[in-house]
C-alpha positions as CSV (number, residue, x, y, z in Angstrom):
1,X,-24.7,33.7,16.5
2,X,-24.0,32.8,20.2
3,X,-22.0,30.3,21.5
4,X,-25.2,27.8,22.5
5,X,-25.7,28.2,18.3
6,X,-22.4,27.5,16.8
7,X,-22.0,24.2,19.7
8,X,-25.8,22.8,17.6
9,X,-24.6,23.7,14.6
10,X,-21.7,21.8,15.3
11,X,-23.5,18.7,16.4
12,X,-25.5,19.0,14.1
13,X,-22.6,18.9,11.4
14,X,-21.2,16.1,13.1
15,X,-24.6,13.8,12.7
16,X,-24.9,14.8,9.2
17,X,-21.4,13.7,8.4
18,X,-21.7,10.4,10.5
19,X,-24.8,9.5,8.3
20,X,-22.8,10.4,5.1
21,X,-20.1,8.1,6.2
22,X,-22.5,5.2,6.9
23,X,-24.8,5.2,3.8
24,X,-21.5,6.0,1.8
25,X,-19.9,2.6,3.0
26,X,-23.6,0.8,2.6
27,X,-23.3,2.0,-1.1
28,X,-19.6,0.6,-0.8
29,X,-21.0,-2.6,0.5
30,X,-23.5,-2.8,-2.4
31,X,-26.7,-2.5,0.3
32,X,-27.2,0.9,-0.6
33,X,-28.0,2.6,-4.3
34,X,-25.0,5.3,-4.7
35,X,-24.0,7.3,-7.9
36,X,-21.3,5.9,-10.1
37,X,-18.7,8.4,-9.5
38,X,-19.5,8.4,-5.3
39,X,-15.9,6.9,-4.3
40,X,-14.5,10.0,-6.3
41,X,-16.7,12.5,-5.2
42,X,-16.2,11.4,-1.2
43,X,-12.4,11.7,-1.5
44,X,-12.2,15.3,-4.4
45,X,-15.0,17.3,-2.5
46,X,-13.3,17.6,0.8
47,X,-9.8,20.3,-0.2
48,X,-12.5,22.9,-1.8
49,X,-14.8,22.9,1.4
50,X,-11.9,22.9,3.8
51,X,-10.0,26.0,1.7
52,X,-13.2,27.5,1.6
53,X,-14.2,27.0,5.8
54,X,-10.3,28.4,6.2
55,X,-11.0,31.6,4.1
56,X,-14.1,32.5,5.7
57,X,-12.8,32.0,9.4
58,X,-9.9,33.9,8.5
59,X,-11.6,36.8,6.9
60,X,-14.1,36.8,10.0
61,X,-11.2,36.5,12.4
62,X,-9.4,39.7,10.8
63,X,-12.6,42.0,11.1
64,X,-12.5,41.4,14.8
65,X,-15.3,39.0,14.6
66,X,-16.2,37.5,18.2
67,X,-14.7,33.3,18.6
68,X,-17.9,32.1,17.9
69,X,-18.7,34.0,15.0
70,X,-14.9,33.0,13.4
71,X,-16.0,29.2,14.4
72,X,-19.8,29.8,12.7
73,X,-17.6,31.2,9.5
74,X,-15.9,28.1,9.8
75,X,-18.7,26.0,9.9
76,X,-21.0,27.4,7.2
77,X,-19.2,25.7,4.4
78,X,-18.8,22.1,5.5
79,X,-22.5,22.1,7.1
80,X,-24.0,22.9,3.6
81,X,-21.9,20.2,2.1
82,X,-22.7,17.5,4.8
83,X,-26.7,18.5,4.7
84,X,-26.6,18.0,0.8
85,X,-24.6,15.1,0.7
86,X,-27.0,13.3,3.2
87,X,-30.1,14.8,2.1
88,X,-28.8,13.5,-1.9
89,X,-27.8,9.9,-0.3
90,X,-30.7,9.4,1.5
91,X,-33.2,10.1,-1.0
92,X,-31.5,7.2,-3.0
93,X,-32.4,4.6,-0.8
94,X,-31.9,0.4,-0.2
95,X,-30.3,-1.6,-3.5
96,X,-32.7,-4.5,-3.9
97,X,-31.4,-7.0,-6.7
């Protein structure tokens, strides 16, 4: 992975996660249809991604892995839990009453 990679797979990330954010607080709001347990799940998910991300850049960084492939290692984690998260909160869609 070259540099040009890692920086889309970042951004990409990064609109993922902003899209989680907003339908999460829609489903706070009560527009949006959200699981029961979503508050908890938004807040517990996050240390075992993060620990995981660290583990993974450190193991590439140790092997004498290149800066953008420690940052890719990095990134793996949190970008499959962002892409599931919005794919899963998307697909629940507008709370009509």
């Amino acid at each position: 992975m070259d540099l040009y990679t890692t920086g889309w797979a970042m951004a990409t990330m990064m609109a993922e996660a902003q899209m989680v954010v907003g339908l999460r607080c829609l489903g706070l709001a009560g527009v949006w249809a959200v699981a029961p347990g979503e508050t908890q799940r938004m807040v517990s998910e996050k240390a075992p991604v993060f620990a995981q991300a660290g583990q993974d850049a450190w193991a590439k960084a140790l092997s004498g892995a290149r800066p953008d492939e420690v940052m890719a290692a990095w990134l793996r984690p949190i970008s499959r839990k962002t892409h599931a998260n919005s794919v899963r909160l998307a697909k629940r869609g507008p709370k009509f009453r």
